[in-house]
CHARMM internal coordinates of N, CA and C (Angstrom, degrees):
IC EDIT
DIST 1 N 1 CA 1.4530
DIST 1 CA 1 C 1.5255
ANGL 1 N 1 CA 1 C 110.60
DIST 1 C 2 N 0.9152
ANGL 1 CA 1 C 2 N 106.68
DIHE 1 N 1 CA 1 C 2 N -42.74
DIST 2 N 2 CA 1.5877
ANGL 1 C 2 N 2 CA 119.70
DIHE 1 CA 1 C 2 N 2 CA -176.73
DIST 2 CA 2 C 1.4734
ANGL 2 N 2 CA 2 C 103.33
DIHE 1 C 2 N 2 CA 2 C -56.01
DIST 2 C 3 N 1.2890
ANGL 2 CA 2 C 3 N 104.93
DIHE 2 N 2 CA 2 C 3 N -71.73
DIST 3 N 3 CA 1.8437
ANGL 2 C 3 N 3 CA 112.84
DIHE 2 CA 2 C 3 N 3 CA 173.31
DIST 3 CA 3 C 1.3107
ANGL 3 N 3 CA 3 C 132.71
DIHE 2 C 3 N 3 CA 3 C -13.25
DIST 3 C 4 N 2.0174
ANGL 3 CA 3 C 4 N 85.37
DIHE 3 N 3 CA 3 C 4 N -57.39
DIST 4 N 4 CA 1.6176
ANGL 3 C 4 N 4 CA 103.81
DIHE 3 CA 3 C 4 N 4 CA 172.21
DIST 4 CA 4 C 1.4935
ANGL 4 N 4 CA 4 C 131.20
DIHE 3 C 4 N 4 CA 4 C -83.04
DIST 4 C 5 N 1.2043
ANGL 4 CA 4 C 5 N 111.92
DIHE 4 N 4 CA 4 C 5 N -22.32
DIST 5 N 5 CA 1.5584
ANGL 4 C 5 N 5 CA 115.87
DIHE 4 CA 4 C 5 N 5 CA 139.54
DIST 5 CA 5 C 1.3212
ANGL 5 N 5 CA 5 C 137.45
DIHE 4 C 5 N 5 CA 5 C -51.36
DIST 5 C 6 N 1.2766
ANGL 5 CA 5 C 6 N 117.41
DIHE 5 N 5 CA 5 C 6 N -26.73
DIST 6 N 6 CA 1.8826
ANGL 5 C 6 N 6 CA 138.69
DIHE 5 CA 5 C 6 N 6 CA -175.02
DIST 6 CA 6 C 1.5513
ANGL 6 N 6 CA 6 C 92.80
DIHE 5 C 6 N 6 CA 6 C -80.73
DIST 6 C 7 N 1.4574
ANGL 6 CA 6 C 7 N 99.27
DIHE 6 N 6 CA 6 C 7 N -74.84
DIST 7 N 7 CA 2.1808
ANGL 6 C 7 N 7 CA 98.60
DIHE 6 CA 6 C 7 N 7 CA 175.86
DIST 7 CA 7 C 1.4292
ANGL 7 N 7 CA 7 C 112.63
DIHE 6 C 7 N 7 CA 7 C -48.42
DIST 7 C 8 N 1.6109
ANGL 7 CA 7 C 8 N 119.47
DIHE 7 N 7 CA 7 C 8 N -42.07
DIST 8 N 8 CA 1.7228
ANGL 7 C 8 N 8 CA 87.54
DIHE 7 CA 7 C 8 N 8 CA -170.21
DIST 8 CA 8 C 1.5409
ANGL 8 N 8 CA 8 C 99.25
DIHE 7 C 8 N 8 CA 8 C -88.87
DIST 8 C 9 N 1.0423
ANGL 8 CA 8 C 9 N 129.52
DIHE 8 N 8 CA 8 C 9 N 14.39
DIST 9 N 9 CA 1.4905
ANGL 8 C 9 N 9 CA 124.38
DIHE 8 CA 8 C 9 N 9 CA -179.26
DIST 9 CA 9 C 2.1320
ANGL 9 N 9 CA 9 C 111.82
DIHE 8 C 9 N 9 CA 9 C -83.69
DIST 9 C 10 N 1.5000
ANGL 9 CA 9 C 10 N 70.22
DIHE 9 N 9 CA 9 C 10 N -48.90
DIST 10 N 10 CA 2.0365
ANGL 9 C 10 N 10 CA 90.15
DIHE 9 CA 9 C 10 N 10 CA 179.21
DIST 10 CA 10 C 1.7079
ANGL 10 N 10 CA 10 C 104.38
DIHE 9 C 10 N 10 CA 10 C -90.02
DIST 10 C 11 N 1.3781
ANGL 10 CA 10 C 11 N 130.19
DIHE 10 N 10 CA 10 C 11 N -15.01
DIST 11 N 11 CA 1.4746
ANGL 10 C 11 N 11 CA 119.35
DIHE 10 CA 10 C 11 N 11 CA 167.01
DIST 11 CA 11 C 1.3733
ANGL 11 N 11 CA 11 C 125.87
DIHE 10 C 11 N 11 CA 11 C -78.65
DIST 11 C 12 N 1.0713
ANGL 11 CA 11 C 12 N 135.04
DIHE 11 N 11 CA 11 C 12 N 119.81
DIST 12 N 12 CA 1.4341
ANGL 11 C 12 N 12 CA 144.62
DIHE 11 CA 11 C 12 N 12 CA -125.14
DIST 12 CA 12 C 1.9522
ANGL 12 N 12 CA 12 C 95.83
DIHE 11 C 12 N 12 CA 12 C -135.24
DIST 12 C 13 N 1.0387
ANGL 12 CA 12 C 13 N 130.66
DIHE 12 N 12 CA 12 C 13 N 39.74
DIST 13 N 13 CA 1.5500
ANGL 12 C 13 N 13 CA 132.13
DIHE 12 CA 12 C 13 N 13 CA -156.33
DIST 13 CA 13 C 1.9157
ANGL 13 N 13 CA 13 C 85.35
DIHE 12 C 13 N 13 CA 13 C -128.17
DIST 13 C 14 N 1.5438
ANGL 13 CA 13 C 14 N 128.00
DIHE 13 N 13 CA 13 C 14 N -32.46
DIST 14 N 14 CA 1.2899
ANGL 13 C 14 N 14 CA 94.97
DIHE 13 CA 13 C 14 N 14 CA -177.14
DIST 14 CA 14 C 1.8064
ANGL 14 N 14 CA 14 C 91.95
DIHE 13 C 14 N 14 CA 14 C -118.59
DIST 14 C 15 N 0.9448
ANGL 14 CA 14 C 15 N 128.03
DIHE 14 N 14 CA 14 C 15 N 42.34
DIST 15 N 15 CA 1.9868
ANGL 14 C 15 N 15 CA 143.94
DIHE 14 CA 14 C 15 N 15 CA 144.66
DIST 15 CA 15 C 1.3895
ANGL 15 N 15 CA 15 C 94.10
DIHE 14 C 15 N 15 CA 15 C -57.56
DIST 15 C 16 N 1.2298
ANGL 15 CA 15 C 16 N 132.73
DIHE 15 N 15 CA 15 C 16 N -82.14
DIST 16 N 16 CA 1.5783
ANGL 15 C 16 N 16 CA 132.53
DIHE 15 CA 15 C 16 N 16 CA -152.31
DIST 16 CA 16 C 1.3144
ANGL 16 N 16 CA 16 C 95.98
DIHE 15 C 16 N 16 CA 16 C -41.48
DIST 16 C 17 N 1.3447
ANGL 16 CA 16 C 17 N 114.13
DIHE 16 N 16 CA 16 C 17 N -67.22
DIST 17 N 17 CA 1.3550
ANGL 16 C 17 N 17 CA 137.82
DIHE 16 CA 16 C 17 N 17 CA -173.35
DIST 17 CA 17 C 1.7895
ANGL 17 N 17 CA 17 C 126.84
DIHE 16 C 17 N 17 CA 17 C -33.93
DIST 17 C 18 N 1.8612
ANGL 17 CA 17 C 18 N 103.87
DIHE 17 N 17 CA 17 C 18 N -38.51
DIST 18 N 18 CA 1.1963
ANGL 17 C 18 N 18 CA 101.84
DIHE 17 CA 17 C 18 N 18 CA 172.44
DIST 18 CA 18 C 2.0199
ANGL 18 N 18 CA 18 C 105.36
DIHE 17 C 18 N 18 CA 18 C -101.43
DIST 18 C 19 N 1.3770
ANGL 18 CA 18 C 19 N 104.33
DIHE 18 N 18 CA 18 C 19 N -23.87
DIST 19 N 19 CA 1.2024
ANGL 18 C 19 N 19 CA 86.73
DIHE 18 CA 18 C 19 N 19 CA 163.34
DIST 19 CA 19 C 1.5396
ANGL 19 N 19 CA 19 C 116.65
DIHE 18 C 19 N 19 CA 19 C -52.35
DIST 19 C 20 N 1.5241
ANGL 19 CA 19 C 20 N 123.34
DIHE 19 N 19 CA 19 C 20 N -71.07
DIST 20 N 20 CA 1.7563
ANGL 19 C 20 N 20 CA 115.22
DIHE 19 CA 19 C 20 N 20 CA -166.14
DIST 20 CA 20 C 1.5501
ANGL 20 N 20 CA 20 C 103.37
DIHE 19 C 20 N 20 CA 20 C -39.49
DIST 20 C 21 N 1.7759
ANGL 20 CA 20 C 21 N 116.02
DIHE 20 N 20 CA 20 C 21 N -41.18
DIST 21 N 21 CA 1.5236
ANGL 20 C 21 N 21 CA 102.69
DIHE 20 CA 20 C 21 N 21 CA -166.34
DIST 21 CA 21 C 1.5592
ANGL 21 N 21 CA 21 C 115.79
DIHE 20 C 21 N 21 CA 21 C -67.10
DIST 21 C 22 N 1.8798
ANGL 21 CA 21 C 22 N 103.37
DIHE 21 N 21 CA 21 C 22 N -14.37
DIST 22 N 22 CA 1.8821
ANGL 21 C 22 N 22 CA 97.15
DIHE 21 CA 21 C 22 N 22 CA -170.65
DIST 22 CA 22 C 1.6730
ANGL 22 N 22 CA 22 C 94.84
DIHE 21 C 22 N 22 CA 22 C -89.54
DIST 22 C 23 N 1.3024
ANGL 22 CA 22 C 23 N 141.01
DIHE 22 N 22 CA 22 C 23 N -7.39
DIST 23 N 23 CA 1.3552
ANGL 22 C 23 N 23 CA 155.37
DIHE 22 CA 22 C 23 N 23 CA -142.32
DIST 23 CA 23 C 1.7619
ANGL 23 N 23 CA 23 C 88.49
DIHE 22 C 23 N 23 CA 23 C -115.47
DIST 23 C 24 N 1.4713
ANGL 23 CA 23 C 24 N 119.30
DIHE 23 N 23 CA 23 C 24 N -52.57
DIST 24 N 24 CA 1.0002
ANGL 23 C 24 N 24 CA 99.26
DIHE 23 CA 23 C 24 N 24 CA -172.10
DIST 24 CA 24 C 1.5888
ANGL 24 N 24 CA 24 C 113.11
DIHE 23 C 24 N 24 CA 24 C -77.54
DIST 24 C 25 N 1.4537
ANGL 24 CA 24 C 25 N 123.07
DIHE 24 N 24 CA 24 C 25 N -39.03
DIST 25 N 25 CA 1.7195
ANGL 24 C 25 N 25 CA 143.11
DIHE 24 CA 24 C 25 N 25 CA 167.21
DIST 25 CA 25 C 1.8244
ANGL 25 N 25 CA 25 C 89.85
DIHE 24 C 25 N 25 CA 25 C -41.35
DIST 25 C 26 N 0.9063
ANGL 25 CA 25 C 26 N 118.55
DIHE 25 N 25 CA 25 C 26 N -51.61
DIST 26 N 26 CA 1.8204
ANGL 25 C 26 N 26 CA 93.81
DIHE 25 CA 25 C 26 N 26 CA 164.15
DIST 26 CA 26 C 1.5440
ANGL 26 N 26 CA 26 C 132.52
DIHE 25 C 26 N 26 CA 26 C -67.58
DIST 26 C 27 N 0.7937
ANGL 26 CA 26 C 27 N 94.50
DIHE 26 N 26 CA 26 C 27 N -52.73
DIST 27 N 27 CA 2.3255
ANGL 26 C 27 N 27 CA 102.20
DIHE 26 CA 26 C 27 N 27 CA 158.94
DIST 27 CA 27 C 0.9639
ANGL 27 N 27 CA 27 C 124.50
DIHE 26 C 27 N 27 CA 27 C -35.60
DIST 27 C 28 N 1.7681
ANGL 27 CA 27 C 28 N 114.97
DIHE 27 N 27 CA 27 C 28 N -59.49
DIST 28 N 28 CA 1.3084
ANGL 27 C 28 N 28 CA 115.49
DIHE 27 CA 27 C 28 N 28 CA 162.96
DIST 28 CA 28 C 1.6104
ANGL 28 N 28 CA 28 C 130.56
DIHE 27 C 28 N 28 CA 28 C -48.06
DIST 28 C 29 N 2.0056
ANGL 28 CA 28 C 29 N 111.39
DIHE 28 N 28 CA 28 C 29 N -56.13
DIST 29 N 29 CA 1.2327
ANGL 28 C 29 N 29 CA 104.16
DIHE 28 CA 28 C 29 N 29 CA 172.86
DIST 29 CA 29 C 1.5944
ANGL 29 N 29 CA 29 C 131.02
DIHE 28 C 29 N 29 CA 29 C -73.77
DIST 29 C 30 N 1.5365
ANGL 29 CA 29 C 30 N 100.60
DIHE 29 N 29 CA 29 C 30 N -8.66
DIST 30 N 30 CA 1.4696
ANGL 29 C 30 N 30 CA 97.60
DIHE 29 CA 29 C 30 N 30 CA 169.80
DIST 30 CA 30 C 1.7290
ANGL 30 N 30 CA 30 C 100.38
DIHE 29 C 30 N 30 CA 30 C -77.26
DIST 30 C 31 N 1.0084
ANGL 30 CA 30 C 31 N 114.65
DIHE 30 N 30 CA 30 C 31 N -28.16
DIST 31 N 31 CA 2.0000
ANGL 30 C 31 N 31 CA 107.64
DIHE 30 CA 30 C 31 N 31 CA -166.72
DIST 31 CA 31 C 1.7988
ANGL 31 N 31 CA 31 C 95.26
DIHE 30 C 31 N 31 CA 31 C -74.27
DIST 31 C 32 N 1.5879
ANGL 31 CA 31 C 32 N 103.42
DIHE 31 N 31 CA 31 C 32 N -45.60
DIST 32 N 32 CA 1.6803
ANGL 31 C 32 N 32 CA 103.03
DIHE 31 CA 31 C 32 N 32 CA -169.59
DIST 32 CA 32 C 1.6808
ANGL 32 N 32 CA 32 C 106.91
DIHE 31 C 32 N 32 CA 32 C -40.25
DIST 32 C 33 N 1.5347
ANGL 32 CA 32 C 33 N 110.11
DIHE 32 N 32 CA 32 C 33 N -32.64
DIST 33 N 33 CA 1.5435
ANGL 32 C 33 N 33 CA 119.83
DIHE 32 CA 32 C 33 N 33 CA -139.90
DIST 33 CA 33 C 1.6667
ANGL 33 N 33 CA 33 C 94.61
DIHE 32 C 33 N 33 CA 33 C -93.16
DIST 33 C 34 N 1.5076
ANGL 33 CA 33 C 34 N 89.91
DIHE 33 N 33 CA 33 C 34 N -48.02
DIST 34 N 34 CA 1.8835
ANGL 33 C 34 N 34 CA 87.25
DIHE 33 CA 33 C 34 N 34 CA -174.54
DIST 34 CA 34 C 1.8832
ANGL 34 N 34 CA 34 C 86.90
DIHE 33 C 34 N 34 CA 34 C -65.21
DIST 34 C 35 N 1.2545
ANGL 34 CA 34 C 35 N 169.01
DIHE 34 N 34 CA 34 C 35 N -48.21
DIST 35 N 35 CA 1.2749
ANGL 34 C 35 N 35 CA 135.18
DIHE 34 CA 34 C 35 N 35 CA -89.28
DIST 35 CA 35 C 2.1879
ANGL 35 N 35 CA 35 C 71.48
DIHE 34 C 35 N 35 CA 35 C -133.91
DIST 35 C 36 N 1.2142
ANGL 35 CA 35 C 36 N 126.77
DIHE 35 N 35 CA 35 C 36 N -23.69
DIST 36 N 36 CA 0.8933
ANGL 35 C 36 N 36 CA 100.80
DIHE 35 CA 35 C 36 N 36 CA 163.59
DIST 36 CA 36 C 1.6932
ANGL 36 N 36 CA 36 C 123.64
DIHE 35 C 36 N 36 CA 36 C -107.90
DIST 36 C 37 N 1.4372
ANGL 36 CA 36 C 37 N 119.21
DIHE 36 N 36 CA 36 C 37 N 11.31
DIST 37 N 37 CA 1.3141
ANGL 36 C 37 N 37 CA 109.45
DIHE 36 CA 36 C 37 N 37 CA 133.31
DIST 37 CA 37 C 1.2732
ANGL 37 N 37 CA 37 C 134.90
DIHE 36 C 37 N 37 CA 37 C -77.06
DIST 37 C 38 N 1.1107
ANGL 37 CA 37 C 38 N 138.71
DIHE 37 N 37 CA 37 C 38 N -16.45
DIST 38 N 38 CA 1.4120
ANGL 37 C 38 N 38 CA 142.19
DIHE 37 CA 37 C 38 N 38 CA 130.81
DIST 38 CA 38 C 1.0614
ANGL 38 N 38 CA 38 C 146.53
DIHE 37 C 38 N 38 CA 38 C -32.19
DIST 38 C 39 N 1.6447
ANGL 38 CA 38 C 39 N 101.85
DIHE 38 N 38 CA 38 C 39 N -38.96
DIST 39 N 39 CA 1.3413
ANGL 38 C 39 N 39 CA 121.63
DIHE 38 CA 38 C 39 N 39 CA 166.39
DIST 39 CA 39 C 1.7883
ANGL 39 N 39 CA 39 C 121.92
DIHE 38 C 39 N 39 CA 39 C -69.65
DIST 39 C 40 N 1.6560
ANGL 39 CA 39 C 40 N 99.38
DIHE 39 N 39 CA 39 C 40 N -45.86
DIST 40 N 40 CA 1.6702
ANGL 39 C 40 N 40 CA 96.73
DIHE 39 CA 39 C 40 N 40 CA -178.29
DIST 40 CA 40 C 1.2900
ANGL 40 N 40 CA 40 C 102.75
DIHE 39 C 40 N 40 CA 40 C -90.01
DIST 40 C 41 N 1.3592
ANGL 40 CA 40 C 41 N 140.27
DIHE 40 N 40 CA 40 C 41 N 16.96
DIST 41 N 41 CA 1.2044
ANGL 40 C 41 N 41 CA 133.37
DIHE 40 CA 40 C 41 N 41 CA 152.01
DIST 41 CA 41 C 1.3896
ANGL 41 N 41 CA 41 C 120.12
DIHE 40 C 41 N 41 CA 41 C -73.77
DIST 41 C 42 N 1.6808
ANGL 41 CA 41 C 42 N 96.54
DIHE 41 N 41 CA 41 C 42 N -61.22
DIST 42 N 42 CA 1.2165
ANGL 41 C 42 N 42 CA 105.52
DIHE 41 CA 41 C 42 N 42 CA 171.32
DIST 42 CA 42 C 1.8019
ANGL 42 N 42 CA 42 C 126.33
DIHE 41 C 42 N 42 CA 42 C -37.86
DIST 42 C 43 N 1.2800
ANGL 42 CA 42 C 43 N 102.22
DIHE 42 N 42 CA 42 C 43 N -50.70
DIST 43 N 43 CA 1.5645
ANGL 42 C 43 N 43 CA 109.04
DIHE 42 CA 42 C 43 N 43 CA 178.94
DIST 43 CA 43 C 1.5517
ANGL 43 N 43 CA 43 C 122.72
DIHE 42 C 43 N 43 CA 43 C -47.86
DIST 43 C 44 N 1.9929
ANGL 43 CA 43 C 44 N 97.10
DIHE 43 N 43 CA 43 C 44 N -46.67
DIST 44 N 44 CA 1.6193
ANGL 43 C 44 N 44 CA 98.57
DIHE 43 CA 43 C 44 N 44 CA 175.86
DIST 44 CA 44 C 1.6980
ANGL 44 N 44 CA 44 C 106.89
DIHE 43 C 44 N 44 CA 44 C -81.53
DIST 44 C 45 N 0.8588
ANGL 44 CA 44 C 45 N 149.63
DIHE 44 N 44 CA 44 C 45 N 11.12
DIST 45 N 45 CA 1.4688
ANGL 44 C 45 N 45 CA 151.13
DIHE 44 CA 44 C 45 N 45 CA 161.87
DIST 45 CA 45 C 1.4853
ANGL 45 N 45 CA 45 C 104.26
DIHE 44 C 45 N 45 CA 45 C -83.76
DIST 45 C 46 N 1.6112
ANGL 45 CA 45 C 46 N 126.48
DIHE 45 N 45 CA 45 C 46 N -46.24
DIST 46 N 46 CA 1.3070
ANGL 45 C 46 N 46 CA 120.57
DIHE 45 CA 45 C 46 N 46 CA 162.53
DIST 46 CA 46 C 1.4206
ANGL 46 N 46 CA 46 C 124.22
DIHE 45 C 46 N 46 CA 46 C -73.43
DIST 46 C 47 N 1.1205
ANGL 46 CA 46 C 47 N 124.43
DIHE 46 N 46 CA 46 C 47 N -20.79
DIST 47 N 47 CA 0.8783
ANGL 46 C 47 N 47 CA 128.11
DIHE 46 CA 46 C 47 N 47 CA -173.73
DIST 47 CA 47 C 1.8094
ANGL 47 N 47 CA 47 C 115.93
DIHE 46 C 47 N 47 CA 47 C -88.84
DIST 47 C 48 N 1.4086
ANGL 47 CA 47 C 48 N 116.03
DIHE 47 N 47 CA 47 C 48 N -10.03
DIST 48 N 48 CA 1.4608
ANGL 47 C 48 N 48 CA 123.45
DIHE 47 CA 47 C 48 N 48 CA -162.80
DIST 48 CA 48 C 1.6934
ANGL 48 N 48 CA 48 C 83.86
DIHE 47 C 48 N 48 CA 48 C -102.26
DIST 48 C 49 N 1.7436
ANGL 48 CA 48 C 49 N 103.92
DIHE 48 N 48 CA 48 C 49 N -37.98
DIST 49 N 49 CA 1.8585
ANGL 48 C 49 N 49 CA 104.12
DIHE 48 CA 48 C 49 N 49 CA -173.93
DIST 49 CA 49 C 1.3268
ANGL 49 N 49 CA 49 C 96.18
DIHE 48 C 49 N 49 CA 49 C -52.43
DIST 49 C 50 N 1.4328
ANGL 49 CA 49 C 50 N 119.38
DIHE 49 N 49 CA 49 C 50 N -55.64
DIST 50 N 50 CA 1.6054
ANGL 49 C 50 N 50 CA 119.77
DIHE 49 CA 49 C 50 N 50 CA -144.49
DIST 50 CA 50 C 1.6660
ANGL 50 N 50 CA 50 C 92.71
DIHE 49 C 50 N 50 CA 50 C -56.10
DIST 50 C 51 N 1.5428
ANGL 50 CA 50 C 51 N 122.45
DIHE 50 N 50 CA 50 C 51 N -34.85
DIST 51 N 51 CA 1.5783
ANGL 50 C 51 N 51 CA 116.93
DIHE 50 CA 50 C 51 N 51 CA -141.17
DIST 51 CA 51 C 1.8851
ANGL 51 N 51 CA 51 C 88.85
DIHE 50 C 51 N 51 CA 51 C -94.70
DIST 51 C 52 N 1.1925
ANGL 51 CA 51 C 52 N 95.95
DIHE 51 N 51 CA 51 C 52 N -24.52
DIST 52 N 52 CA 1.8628
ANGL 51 C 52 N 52 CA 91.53
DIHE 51 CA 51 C 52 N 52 CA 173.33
DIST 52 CA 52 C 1.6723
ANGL 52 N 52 CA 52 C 116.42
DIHE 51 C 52 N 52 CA 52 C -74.57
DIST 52 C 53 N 1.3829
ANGL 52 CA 52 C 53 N 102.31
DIHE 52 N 52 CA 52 C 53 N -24.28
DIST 53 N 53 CA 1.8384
ANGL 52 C 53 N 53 CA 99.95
DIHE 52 CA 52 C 53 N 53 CA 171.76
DIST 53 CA 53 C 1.1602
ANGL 53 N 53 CA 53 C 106.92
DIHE 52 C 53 N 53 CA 53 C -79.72
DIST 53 C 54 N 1.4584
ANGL 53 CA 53 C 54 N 140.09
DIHE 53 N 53 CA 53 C 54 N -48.70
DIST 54 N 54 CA 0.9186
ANGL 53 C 54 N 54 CA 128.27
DIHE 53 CA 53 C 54 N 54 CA -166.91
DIST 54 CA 54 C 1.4907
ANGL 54 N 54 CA 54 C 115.10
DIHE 53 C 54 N 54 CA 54 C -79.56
END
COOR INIT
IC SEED 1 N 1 CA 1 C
IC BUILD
């Protein structure tokens, strides 16, 4: 038991792997964040047009 704790501790083959996944878990919440500040902006900019045409 010990052994196999020592190798997966010092084997370094699934590192890449959780780095890209913690690298990408930042991408996503930076994109989630801009796409809904974008979004409720966007809405009151359409939403101020719609009330000036009509």
């Amino acid at each position: 038991m010990t052994m196999l704790l020592r190798r997966l501790w010092t084997e370094d083959k699934g590192q890449d792997i959780a780095e890209y996944a913690v690298m990408l878990a930042v991408i996503l919440v930076i994109v989630v964040g801009v796409i809904r500040l974008v979004g409720s902006n966007a809405n009151t900019v359409f939403s101020s047009a719609a009330s000036a045409i009509q």
